[in-house]
C-alpha positions in Angstrom: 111.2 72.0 -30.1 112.0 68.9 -28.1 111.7 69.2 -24.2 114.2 66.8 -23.0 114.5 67.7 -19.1 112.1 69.3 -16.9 112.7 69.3 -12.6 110.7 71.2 -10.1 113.9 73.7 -8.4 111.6 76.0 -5.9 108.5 77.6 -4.7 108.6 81.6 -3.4 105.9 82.6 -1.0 107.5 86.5 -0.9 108.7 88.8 -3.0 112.3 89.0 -1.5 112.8 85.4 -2.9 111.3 85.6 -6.5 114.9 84.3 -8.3 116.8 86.6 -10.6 118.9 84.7 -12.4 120.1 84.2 -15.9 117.9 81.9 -17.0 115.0 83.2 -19.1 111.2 82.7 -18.0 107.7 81.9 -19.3 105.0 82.6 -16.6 101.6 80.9 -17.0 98.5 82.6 -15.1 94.7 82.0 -15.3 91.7 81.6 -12.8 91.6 78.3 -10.8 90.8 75.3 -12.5 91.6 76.3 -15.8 94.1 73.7 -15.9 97.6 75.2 -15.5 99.1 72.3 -14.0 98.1 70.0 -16.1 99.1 72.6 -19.1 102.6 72.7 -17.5 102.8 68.9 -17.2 101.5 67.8 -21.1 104.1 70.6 -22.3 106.8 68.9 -20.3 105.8 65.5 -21.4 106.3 64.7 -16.7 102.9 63.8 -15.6 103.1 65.4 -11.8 105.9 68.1 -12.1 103.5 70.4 -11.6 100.6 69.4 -9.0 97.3 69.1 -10.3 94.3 69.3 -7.8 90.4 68.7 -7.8 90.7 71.9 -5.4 90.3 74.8 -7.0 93.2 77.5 -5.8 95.7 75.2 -4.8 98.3 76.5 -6.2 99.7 79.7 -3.5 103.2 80.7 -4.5 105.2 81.4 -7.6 106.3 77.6 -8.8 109.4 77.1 -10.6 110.9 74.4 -12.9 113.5 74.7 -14.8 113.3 73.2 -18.5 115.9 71.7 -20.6 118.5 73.3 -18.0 118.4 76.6 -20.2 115.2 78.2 -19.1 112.7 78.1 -16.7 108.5 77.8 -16.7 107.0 79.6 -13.8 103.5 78.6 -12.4 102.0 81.7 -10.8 98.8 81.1 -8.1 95.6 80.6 -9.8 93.0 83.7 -9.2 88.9 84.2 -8.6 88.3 81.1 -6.2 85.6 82.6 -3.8 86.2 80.2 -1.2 90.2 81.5 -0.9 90.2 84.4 2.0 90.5 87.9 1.0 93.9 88.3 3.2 95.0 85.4 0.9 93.9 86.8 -2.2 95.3 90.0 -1.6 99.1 87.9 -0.8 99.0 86.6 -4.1 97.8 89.2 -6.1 101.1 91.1 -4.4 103.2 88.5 -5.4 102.0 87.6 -8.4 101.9 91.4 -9.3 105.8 91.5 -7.9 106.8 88.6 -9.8 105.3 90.2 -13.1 106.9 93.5 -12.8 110.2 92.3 -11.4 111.3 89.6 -13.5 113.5 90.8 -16.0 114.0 87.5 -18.4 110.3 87.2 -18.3 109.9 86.8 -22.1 105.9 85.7 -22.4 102.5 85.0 -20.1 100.6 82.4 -20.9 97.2 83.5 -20.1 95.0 80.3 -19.6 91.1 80.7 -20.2 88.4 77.3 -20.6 87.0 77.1 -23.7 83.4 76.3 -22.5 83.4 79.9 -20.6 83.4 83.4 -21.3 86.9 85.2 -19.9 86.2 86.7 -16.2 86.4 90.1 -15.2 89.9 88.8 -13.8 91.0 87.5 -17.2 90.0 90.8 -18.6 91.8 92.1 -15.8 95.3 90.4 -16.4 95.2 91.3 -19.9 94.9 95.3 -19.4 97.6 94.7 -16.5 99.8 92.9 -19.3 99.0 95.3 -22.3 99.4 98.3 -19.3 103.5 97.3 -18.7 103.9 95.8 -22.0 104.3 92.3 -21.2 104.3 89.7 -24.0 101.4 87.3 -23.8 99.9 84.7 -25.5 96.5 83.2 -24.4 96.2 79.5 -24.0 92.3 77.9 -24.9 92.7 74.7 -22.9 90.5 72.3 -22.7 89.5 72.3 -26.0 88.8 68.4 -26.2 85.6 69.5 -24.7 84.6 70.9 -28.8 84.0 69.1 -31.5 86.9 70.4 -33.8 84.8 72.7 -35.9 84.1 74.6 -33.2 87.4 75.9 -31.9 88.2 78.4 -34.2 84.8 79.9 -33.7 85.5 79.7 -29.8 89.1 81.4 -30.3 87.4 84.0 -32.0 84.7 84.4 -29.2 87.6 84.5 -26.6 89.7 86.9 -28.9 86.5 89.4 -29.5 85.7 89.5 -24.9 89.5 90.0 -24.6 90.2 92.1 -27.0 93.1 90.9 -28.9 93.8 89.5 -32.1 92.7 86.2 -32.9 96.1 85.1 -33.4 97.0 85.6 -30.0 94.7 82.8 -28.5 96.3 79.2 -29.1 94.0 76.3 -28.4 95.4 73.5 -26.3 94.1 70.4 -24.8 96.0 68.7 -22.0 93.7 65.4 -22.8 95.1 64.5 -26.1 97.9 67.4 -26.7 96.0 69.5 -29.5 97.9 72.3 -30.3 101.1 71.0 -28.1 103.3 71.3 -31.0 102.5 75.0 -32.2 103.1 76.0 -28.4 106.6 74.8 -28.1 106.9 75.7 -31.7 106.0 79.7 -30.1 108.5 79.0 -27.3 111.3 77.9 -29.4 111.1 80.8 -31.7 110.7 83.0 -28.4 114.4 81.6 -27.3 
């Protein structure tokens, strides 16, 4: 799969605004600073549609830009920066949570974990959330330029064993030099 076109069309701060349209959606989650927007952007080939930040937690509301004109990718807040307020937290846990369940042409999550850490309690938590309401996911490895290349398929299997999913389901990606770009879109394409 080629992606030809990709334009920021809108941020939602509130569940009454999350778009329900006809236009079918991949939604990508994962702790701050695991490199969502920067995942977004290499996928895209458009090196700030999605704004990247040294500031962990930057990104607040549901982001979306639509691909191609025929579907959309959704960037959802990042989640477990400690220096974020709880009263913060708590609004985009809500929304994220709204956006999740509501979202009709949602067709897969990509769950982004760092290859150099162990998943968080939070990761662990979105994927029993996902696996709970039966929400197709795939897990994104990013910055996997950080390995020598022997050592990714033993860190996918590390990440598939604390998560508890197959190993298949965890896709290594690096935003740095595009490892693994083509077997992602490859995913999406087949998912369309």
């Amino acid at each position: 799969m080629n992606i030809t076109s990709a334009k920021y069309l809108t941020s939602v701060v509130d569940e009454k605004n999350i778009l329900n349209d006809d236009m079918v959606e991949f939604a990508f989650v994962g702790r701050s600073n695991v490199g969502k927007s920067s995942f977004i952007n290499a996928l895209t080939g458009v090196k700030n549609l999605a704004k990247t930040s040294s500031t962990p937690g930057l990104t607040k509301m549901v982001n979306y830009f639509v691909i191609n004109n025929s579907f959309k990718f959704v960037d959802l807040p990042g989640y477990g920066y400690a220096k974020t307020g709880q009263k913060h937290i708590a609004n985009w846990a809500g929304l994220m949570e709204k956006y999740l369940l509501n979202s009709p042409l949602l067709k897969t999550v990509f769950v982004l974990v760092d290859c150099r850490h162990e998943p968080s309690e939070l990761d662990k938590m979105m994927i029993n959330f996902l696996n709970h309401y039966q929400i197709p996911y795939m897990i994104i490895m990013t910055k996997v330029d950080k390995l020598a290349k022997s050592k990714i398929p033993q860190s996918a299997g590390k990440i598939a064993k604390c998560l508890g999913v197959r190993k298949e389901l965890v896709l290594p990606f690096s935003s740095e030099n595009f490892f693994g770009k083509e077997k992602i879109l490859d995913y999406i394409e087949n998912v369309l």
